[in-house]
PyMOL CGO cylinders between C-alpha atoms (Angstrom):
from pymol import cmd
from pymol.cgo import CYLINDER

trace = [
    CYLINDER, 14.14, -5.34, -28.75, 13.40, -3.13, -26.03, 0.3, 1, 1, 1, 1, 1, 1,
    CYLINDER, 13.40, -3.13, -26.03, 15.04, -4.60, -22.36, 0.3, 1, 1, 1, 1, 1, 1,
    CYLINDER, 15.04, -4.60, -22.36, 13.08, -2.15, -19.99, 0.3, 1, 1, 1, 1, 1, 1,
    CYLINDER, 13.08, -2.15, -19.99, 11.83, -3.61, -17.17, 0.3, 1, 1, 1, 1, 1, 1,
    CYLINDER, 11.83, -3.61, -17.17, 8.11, -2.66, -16.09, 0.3, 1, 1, 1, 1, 1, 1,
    CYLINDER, 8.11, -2.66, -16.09, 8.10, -1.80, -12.56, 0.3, 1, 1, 1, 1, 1, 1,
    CYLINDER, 8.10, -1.80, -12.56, 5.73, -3.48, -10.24, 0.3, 1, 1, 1, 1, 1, 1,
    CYLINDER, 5.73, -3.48, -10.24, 2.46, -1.65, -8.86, 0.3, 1, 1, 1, 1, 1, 1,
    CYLINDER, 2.46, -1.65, -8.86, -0.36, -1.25, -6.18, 0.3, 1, 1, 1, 1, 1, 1,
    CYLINDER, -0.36, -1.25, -6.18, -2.83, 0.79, -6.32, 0.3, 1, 1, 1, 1, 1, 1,
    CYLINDER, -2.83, 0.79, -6.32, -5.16, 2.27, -3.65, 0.3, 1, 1, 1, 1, 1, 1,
    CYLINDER, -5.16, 2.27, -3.65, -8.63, 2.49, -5.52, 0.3, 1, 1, 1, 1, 1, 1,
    CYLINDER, -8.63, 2.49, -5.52, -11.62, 4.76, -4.15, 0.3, 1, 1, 1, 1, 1, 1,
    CYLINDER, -11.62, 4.76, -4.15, -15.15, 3.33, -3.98, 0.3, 1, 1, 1, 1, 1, 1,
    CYLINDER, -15.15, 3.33, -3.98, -15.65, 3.88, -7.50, 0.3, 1, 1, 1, 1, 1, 1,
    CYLINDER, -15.65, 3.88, -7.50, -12.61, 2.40, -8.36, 0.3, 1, 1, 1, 1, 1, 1,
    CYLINDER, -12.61, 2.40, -8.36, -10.66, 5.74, -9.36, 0.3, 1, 1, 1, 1, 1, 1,
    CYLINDER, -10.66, 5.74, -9.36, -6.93, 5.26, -8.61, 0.3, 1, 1, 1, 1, 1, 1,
    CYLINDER, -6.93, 5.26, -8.61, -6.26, 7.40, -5.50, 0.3, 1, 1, 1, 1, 1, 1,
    CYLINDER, -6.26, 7.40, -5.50, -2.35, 6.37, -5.30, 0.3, 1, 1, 1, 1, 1, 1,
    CYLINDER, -2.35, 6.37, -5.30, 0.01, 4.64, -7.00, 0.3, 1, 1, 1, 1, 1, 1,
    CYLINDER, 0.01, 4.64, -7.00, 2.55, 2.70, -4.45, 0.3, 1, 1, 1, 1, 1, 1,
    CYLINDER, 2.55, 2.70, -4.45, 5.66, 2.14, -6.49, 0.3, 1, 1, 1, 1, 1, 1,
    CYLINDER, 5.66, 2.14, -6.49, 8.35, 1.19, -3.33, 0.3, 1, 1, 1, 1, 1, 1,
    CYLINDER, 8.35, 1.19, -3.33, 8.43, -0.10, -0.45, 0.3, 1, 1, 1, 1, 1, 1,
    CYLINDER, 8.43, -0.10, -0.45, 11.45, -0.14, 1.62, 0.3, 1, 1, 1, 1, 1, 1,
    CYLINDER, 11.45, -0.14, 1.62, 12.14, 0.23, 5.40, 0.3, 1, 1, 1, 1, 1, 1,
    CYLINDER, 12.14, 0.23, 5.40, 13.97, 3.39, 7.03, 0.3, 1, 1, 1, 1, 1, 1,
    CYLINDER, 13.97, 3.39, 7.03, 14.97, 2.27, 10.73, 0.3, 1, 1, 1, 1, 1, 1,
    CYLINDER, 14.97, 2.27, 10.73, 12.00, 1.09, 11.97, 0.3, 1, 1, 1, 1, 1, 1,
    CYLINDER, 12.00, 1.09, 11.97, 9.90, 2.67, 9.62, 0.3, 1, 1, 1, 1, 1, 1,
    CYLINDER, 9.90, 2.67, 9.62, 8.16, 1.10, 6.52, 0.3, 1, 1, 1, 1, 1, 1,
    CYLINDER, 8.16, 1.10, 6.52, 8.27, 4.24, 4.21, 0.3, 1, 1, 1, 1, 1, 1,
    CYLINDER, 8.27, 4.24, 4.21, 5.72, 3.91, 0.85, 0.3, 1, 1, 1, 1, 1, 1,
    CYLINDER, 5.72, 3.91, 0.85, 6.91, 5.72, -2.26, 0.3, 1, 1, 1, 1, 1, 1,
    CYLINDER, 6.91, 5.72, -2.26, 4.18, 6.42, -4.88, 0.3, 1, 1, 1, 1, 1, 1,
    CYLINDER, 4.18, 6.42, -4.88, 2.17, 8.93, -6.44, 0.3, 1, 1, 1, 1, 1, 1,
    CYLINDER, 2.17, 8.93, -6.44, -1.51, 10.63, -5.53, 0.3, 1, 1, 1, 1, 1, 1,
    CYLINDER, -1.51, 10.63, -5.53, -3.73, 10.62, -8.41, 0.3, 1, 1, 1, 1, 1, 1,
    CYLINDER, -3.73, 10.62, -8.41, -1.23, 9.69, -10.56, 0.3, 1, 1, 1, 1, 1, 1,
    CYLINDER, -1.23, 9.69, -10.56, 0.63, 13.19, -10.75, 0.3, 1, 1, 1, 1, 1, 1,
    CYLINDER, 0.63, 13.19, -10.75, 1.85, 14.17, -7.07, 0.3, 1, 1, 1, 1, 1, 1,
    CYLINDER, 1.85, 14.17, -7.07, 4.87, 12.47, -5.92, 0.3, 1, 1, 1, 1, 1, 1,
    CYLINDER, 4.87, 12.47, -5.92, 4.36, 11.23, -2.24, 0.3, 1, 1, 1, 1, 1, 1,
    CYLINDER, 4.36, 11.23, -2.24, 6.58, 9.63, 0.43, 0.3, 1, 1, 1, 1, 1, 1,
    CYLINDER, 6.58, 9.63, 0.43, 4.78, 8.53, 3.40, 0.3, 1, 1, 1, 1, 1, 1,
    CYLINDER, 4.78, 8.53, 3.40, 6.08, 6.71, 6.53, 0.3, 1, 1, 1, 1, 1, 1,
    CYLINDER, 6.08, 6.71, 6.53, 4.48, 4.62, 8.95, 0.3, 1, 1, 1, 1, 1, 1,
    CYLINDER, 4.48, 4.62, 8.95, 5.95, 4.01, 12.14, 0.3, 1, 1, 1, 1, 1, 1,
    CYLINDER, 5.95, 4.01, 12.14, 5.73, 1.38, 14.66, 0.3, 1, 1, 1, 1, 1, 1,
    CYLINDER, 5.73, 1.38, 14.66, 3.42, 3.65, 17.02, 0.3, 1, 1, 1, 1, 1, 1,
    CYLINDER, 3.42, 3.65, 17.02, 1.21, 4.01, 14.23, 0.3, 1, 1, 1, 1, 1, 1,
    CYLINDER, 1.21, 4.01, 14.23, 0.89, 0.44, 13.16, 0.3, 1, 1, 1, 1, 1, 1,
    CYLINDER, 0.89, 0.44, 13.16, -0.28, -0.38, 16.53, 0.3, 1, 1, 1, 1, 1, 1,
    CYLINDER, -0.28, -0.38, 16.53, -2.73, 2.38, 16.29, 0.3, 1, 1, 1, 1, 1, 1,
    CYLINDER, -2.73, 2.38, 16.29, -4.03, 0.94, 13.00, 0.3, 1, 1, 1, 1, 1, 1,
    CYLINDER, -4.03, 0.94, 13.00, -4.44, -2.78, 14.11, 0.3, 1, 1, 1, 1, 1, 1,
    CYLINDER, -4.44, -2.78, 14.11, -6.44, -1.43, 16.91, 0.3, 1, 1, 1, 1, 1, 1,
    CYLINDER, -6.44, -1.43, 16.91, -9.23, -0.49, 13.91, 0.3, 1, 1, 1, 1, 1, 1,
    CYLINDER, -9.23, -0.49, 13.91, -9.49, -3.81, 12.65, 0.3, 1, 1, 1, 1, 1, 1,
    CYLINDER, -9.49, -3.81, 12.65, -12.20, -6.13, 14.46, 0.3, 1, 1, 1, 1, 1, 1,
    CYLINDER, -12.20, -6.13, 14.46, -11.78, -10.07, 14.25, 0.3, 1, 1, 1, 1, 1, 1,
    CYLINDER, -11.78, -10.07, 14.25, -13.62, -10.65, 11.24, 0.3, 1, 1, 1, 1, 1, 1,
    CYLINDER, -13.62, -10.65, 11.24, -11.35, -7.77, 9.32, 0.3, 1, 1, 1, 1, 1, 1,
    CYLINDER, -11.35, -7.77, 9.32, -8.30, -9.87, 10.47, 0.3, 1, 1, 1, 1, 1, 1,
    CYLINDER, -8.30, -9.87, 10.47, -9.18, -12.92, 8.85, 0.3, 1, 1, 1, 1, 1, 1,
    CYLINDER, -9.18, -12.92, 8.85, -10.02, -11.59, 6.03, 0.3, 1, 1, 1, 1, 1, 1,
    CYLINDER, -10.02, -11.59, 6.03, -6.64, -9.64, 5.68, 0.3, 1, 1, 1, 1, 1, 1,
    CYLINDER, -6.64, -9.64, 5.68, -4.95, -13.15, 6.31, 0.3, 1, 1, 1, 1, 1, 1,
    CYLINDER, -4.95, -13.15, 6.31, -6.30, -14.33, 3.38, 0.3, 1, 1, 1, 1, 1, 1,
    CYLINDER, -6.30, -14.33, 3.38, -6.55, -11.30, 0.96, 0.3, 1, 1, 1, 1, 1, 1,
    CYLINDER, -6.55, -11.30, 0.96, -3.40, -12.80, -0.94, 0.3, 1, 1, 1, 1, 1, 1,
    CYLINDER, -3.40, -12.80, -0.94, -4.65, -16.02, -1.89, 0.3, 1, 1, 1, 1, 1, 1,
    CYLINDER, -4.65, -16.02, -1.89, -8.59, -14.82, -3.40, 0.3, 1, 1, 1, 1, 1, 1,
    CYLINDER, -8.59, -14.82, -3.40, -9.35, -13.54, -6.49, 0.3, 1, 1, 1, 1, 1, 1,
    CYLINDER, -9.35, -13.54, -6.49, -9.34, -10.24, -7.86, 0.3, 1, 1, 1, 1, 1, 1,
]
cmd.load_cgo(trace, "trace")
């Protein structure tokens, strides 16, 4: 019986619903959320987003965008 757990993934599709990355982690480095994963499933990638740039990326988001990222969890794929 094999025991291996499968980990969990997210992927970041293009508009014609190619995988562009797989995120495999996500874990916080100070006050950095840092995303582990790989581009087009071959390239390891680390990437880090930090506070400064959070703020810069909620100023992109209008009021309709908002609502629907508060309830992106809960619809259907």
């Amino acid at each position: 019986m094999n025991n291996t757990k499968k980990v969990p993934v997210a992927k970041i599709l293009d508009a014609q619903d190619k995988e562009l990355m797989a995120i495999r982690k996500l874990e916080r480095d100070g006050n950095a959320l840092v995303i582990r994963g790989k581009i087009f499933g071959a390239m390891p990638m680390v990437a880090k987003l930090t506070p400064a740039e959070a703020r810069a990326a909620l100023k992109l988001i209008d009021f309709k965008t908002f609502l629907f990222l508060l309830t992106i969890l809960f619809r259907k794929a």
